[in-house]
C-alpha positions as CSV (number, residue, x, y, z in Angstrom):
1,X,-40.1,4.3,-6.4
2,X,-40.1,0.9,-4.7
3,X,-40.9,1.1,-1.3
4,X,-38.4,-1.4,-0.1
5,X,-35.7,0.8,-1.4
6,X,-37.0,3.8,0.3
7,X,-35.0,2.8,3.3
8,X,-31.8,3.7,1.6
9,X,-32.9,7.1,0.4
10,X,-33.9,8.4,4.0
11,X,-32.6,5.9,6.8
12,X,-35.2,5.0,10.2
13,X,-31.8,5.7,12.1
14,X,-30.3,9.2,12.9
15,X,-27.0,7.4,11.6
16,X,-26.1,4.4,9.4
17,X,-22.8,2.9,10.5
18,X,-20.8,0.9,7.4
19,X,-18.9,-2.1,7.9
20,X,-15.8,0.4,7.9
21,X,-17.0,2.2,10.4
22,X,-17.2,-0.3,12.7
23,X,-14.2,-1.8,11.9
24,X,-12.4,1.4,12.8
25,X,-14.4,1.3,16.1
26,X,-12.8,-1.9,16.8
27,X,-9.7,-1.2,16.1
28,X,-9.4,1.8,18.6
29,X,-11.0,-0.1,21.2
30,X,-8.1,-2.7,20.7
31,X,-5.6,-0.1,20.5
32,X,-7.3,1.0,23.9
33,X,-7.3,-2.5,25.3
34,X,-3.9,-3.2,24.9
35,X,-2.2,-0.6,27.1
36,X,-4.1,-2.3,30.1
37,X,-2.7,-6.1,29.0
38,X,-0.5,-7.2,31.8
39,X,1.9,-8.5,30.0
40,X,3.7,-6.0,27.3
41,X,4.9,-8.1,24.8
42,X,1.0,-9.6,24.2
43,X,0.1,-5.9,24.1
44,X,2.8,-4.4,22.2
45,X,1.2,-7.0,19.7
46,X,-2.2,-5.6,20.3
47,X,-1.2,-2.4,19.7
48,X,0.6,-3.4,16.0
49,X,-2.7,-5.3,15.0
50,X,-4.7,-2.1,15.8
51,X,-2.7,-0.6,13.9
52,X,-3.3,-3.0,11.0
53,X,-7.4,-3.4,11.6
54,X,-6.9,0.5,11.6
55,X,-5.1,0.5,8.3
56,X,-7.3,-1.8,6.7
57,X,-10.6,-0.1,8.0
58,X,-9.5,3.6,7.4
59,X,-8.9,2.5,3.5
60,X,-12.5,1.3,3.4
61,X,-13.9,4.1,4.7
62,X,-12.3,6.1,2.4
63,X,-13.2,3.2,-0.7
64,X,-16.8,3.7,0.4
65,X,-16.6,7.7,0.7
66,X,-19.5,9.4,-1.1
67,X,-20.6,12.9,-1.4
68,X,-22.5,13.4,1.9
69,X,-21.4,10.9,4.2
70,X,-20.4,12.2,7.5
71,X,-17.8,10.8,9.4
72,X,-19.5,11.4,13.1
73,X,-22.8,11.2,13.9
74,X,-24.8,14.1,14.3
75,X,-26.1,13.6,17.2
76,X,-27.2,16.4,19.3
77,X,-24.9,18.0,21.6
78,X,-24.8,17.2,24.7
79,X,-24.7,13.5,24.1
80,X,-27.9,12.2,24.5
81,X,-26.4,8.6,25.9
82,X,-25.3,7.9,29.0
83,X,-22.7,10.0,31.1
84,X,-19.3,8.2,32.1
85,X,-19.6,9.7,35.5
86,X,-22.8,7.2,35.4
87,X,-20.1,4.5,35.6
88,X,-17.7,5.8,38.1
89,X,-16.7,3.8,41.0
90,X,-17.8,4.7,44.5
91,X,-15.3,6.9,46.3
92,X,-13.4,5.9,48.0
93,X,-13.4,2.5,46.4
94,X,-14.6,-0.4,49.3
95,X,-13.0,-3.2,46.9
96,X,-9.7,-4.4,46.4
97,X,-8.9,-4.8,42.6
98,X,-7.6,-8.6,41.3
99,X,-5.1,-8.2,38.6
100,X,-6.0,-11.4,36.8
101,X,-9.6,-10.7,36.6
102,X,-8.9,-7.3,35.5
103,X,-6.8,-9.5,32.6
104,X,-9.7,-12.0,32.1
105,X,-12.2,-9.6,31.6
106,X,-10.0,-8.0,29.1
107,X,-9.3,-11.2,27.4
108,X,-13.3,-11.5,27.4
109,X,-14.0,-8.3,25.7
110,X,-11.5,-9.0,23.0
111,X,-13.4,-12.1,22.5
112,X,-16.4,-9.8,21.8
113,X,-14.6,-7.7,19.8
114,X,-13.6,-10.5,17.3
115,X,-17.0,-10.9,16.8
116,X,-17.4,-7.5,16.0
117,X,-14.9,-7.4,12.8
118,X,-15.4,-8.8,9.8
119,X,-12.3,-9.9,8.8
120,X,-11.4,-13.8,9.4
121,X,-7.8,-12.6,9.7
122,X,-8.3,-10.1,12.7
123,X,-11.0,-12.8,14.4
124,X,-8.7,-15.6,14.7
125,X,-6.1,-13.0,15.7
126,X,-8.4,-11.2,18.7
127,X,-9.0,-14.8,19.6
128,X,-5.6,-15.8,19.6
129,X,-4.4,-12.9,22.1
130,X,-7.3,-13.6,24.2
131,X,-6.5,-16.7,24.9
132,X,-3.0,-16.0,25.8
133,X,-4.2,-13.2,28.3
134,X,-6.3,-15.4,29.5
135,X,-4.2,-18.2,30.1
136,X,-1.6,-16.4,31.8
137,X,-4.3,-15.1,34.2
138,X,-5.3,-18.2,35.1
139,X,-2.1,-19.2,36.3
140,X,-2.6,-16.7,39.4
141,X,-6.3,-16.3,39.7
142,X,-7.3,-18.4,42.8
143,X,-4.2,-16.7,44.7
144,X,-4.9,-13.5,44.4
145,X,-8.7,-14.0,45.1
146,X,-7.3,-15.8,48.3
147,X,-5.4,-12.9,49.0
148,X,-8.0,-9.7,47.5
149,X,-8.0,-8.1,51.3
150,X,-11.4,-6.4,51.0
151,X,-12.9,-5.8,53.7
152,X,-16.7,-5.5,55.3
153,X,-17.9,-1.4,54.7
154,X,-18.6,0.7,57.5
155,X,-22.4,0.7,58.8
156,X,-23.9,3.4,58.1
157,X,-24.3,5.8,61.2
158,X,-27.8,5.8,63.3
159,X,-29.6,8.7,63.3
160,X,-29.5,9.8,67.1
């Protein structure tokens, strides 16, 4: 056997991840995405193209189905990765949450996302929304900086 090939008869990774696969992973974090858009109609649009990029990437998985392909990792259980609770927010939170940054980073990682598909169509339409998320931001961003109303944390107390 050629040893280039052998790659594809017994992968280096635990896992290999089709062009499907990762089209479908886009398409639910879109779907995700576009409950937290500020403005419903750009998400109830959001939500239809997920639907779509879903569409289109659950009939290429099933196109590229062959005997032995799993559908989720098998990864060992617990999940090896990182825990969410790694991500959590200190309680109680010492910050004041901006609205239109909250939009604008949303508007970012749909940027990335784009990049992530590998259809031209859902690109230029990720793009598109981002744009207008992020435009409409804009509009209030310096105000409601301006106004954020964190304040300075408590010292922490001296030993005695």
């Amino acid at each position: 056997m050629n040893p280039k090939a052998w790659d594809a008869v017994i992968p280096k990774t635990p896992f290999v991840f089709s062009n499907a696969h990762v089209d479908l992973m886009v398409a639910d974090a879109v779907k995700n995405a576009s409950t937290l858009v500020a403005d419903k109609k750009i998400g109830k649009r959001l939500l239809a193209l997920s639907k779509q990029m879903a569409e289109q990437s659950g009939n290429a998985v099933v196109a590229s189905w062959e005997p032995g392909d799993e559908i989720c990792p098998p990864w060992p259980w617990p999940w090896p990765g990182p825990r969410w609770t790694d991500f959590a927010d200190p309680e109680p939170v010492p910050w004041k949450a901006i609205g239109a940054a909250d939009q604008i980073d949303i508007a970012y990682t749909l940027t990335k996302l784009s990049g992530l598909t590998t259809s031209k169509e859902f690109n230029v339409s990720l793009k598109s929304m981002a744009t207008q998320i992020a435009r409409a931001a804009a509009s209030t961003l310096i105000d409601e900086f301006e106004r954020c109303g964190t304040v300075p944390r408590k010292p922490f107390p001296r030993p005695r």
